[in-house]
N, C-alpha and C positions, 0 to 999 in steps of 0.2 A: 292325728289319725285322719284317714283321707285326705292327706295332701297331696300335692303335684310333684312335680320334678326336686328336683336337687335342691334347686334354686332354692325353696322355700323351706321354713323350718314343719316338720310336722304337728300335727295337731291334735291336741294331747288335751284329753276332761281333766276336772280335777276329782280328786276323791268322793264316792257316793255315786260318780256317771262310769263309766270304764276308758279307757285308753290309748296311750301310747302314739307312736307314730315313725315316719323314717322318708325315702326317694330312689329314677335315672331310667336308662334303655339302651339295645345294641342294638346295631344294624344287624339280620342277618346274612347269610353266605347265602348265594346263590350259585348253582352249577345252570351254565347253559350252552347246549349245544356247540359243536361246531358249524354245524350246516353243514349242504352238499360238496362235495371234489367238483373240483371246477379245472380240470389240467392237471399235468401231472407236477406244476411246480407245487402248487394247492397240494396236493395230494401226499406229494414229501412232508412237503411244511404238517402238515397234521398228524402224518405220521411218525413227524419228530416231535410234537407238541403230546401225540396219545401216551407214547413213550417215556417222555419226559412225567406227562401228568400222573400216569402208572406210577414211577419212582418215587414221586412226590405221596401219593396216595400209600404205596406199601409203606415209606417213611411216616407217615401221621400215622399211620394205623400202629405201628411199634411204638410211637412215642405214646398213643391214648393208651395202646395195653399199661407202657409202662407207667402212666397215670395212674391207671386204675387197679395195678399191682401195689403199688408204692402206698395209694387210697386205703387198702386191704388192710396191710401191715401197719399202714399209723392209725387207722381209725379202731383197732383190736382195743390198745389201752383207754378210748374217751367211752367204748360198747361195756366195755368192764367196769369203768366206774360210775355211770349212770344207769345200772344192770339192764342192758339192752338186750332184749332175746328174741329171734324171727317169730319166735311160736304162734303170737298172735299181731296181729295191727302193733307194733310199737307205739301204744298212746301216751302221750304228755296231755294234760289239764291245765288250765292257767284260768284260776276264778278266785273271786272274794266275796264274803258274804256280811258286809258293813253291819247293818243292822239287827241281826240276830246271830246268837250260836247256830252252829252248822248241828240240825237234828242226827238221832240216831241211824236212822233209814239212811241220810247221806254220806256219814260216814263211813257204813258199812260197803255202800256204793264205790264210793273212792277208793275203801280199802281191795275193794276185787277185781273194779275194774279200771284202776289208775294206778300202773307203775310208778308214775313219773309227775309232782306236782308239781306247782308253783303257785303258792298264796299271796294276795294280792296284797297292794296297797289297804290301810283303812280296816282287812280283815278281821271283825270281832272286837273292832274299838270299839264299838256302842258299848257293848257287853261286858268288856273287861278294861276299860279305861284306854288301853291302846293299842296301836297295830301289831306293836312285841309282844304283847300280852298273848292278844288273838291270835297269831298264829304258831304262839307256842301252844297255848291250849288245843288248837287241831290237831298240831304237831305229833302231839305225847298220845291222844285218842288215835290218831290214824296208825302211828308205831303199835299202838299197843292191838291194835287188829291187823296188821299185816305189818313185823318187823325189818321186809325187805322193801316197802315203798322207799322211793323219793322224795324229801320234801324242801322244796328251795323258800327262801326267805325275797322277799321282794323291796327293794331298796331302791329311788332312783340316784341317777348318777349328775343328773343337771335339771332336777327341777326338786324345790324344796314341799314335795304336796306334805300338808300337816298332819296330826294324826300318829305321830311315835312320838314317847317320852325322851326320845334320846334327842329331839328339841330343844328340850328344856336347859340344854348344856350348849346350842349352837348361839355363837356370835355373830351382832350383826355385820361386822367387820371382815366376814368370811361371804358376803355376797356379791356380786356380780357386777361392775359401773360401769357404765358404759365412758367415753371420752370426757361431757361434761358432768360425771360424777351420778346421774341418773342412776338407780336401778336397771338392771337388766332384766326384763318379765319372761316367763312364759304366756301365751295367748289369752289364757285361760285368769292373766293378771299373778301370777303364782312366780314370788321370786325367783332366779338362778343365783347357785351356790356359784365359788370361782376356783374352780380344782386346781388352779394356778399356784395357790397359796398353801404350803406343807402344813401347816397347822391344820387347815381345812381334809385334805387327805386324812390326816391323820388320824381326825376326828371320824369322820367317815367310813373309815374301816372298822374304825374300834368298836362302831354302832353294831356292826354287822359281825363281828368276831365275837361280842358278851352277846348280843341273840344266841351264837353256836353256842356258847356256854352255859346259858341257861334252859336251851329247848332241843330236843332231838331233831336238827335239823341235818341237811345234807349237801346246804350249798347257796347261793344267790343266783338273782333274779336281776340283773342290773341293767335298768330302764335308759330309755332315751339315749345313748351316743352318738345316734345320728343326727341329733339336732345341735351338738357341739361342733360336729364337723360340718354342718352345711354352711355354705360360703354366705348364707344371712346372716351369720352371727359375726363375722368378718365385717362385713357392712355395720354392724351395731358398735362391736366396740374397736372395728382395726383391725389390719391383718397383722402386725404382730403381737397383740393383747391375745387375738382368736388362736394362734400360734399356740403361744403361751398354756392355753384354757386346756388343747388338745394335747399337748406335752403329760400336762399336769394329771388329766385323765388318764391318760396312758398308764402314768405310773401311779395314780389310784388304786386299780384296777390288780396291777401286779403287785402293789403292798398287800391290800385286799387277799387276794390268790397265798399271798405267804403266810400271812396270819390264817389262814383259811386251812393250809396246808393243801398234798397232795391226793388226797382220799375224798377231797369235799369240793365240789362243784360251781364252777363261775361261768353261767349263761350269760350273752350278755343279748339287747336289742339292738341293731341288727346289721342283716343288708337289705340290699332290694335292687334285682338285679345286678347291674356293674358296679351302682353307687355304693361306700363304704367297703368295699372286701377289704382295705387296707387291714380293716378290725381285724382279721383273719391272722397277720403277722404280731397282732398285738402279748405280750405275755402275759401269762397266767392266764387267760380266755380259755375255757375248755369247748365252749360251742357258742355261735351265731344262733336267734330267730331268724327266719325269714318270715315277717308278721304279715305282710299286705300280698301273698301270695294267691295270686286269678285274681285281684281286687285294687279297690284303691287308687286309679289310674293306673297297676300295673298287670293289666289283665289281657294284652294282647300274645298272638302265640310266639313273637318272639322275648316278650318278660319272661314268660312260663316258661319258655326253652333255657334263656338265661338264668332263671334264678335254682332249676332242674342243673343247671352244670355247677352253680354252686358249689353244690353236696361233695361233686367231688375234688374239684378244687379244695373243699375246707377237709373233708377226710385225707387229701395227700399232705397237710399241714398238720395232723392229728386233731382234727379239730371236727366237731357234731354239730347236726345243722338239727334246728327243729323247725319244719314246715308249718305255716298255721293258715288252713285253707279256710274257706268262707263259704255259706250256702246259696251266696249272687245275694245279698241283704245282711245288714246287720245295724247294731241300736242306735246309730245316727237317725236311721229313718224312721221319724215319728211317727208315721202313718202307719206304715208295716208294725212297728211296736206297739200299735193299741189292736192289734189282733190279737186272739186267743191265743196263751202257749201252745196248744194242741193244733192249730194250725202252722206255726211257725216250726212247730217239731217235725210237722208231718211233710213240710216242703225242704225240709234241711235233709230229712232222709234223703227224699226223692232225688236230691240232689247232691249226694255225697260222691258216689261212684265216680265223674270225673277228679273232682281232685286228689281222689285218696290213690287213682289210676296212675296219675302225673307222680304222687310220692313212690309209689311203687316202682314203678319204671325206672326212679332215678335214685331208692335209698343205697347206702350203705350202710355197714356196720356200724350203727352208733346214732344215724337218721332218725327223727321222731316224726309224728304228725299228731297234728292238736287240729279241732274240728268242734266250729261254734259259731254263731253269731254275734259273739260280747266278752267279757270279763266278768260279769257276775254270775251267782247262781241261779240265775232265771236264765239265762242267754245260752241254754242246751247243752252243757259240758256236765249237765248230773243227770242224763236223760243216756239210754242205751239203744245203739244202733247195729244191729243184726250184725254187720258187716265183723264189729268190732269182736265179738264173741269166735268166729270160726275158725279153725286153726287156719295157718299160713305157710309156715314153714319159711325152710332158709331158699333163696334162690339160687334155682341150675345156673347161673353167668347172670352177666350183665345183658342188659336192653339193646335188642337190634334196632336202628334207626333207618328209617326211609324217609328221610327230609325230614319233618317235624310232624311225624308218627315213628310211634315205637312199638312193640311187644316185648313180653318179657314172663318168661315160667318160674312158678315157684314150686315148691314141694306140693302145696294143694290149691296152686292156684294159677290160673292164666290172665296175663292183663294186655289188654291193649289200647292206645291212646291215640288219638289225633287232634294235635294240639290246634292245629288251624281249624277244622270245624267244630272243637271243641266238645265232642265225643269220645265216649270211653266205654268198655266193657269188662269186663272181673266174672268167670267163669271159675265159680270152688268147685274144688271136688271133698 
């Protein structure tokens, strides 16, 4: 979590701190004048270059319709099985609650006002021996108050954090070496499994297929892939070993999705900006996070621009994107973390309006936005934000663009954004 570019792998707590991690950047397009006629040879020339540039413009503008036509029609079926509906904020949650059961009060919370979950790592091992345990016991409580939630199982995909009994059956022989036979770690010292090896797959899905069996669940949560693909893990064990890792993943993932079936859900972690879209053509993925969105070093207005065109690149792939914005702070920073909840709630509101502006501008059918400082239950994801309660409704069209501001009307709502000053406005009706 908070790492830099591509280059490096992200930086990921282990179980009991919170999360995750991923990386990259685009240059943007600039439009710039011609300048003055200077003669009438100048004057041809421009006006065979206006002409030209005309053609060129009404041509893009048919290809982005048919983008964003093509977006419509494949993102119907991932809005259907994740029950997506304009009605309110599309919310996704993504918290764990290690050390104690999750109380009644937040249960009922969840159940009213989170469509869409994901239980974390480590959830309710204190409590009930282990994280399968924990998050089936949410599982069945949050079903049995609201039987149309979502609730996903969180599994990573290359880093072994401990904390599931389905450990207790992993070999060491299924881990990671680098050339001279070393361990492969994550940062945090936490072994990497080596998806390279079918037995290893094998095992791995099956963890995540008897959780379906035994709890009302509706899908995964599958952590970290961008730290397989980043060209560090090439440098650790070789570029054809890292080859290998990311093959092997691949087809995890898509064993994963079969045993899973078509009715049940595979998130995986992520992109970030240009880095990783490959994920995008992977199978059996039904949607991307976009986790370090305005944050993270990728918080200038062309990341935000970039990772905003995502959504619909992954909607013309049939594919759901879930946005996870930030309040400008989260639980790395120690200092900010020993203030009061009540102040960290009350500057996370304050601060909501641009990013929830930026998802607006750019959802589609099947887009989610998740809104927090952390992964746990302290870090604001069980806490209610005015915004999230008002109806919404479906959108008149897509966002008109003026260079890197947009607007965009919804049924009870107007948004407007400018991503270079980093200003936004959200007028309900």
């Amino acid at each position: 979590m908070g790492s830099s570019r591509r280059g490096s792998v992200g930086q990921e707590l282990p179980p009991g701190g919170p999360r995750l991690g991923l990386q990259g950047a685009d240059p943007a397009t600039r439009h710039r004048p011609a300048g003055r006629d200077v003669g009438l040879v100048r004057d041809c020339w421009f006006g065979a270059r206006a002409r030209a540039s005309s053609m060129i413009a009404r041509s893009a503008g048919r290809l982005l319709l048919h983008i964003l036509f093509t977006s419509v029609l494949a993102a119907a079926p991932t809005a259907e099985l994740t029950g997506f509906t304009w009605e309110r904020v599309p919310l996704y949650t993504h918290l764990g609650k290690r050390n104690a059961d999750m109380t009644p009060a937040e249960l009922d919370f969840l159940a009213r006002h989170a469509p869409f979950v994901a239980l974390e790592k480590s959830h309710g091992a204190a409590v009930h021996g282990s994280t399968e345990a924990g998050i089936a016991a949410t599982a069945r409580e949050l079903k049995r108050r609201n039987p149309r939630i979502k609730v996903l199982f969180y599994f990573n995909a290359f880093i072994n954090w401990p904390g599931y009994a389905a450990h207790r059956t992993y070999r060491e022989e299924w881990t990671l070496r680098d050339a001279q036979g070393e361990i492969v770690k994550h940062p945090s010292g936490t072994p990497r499994p080596d998806p390279s090896q079918p037995a290893f797959r094998e095992w791995w899905s099956e963890v995540i297929a008897a959780a379906h069996r035994d709890a009302p669940l509706d899908g995964l949560f599958a952590d970290a892939l961008p730290q397989a693909l980043s060209p560090a893990l090439a440098r650790q064990v070789g570029p054809g070993k890292a080859r290998a890792v990311v093959a092997g993943l691949r087809e995890m993932l898509a064993l994963t999705k079969r045993k899973l079936g078509p009715a049940r859900i595979l998130l995986a972690n992520g992109t970030r900006t240009t880095d990783f879209r490959e994920i995008l053509d992977w199978e059996g993925l039904d949607g991307v996070m976009i986790e370090h969105f305005g944050g993270f070093k990728t918080d200038t207005p062309v990341d935000i621009k970039t990772d905003l065109d995502t959504i619909a690149l992954a909607a013309a792939k049939g594919k759901f994107v879930v946005i996870k914005g930030w309040p400008g702070f989260n639980w790395l920073d120690k200092e900010m973390m020993t203030r009061p909840h009540a102040e960290l709630l009350a500057l996370a509101r304050e601060r909501l309006t641009f990013p929830l502006a930026c998802y607006l501008v750019a959802a589609q059918p099947g887009t989610w936005f998740c809104y927090s400082w952390g992964y746990t239950s302290d870090h604001g994801m069980l806490d209610a934000y005015p915004e999230f309660s008002r109806p919404l409704g479906p959108p008149r069209g897509e966002a008109g663009w003026n260079g890197l501001a947009a607007t965009r009307e919804f049924a009870r709502a107007s948004v407007q954004v400018d991503l270079a000053a980093k200003t936004a406005r959200i007028d309900w009706r």
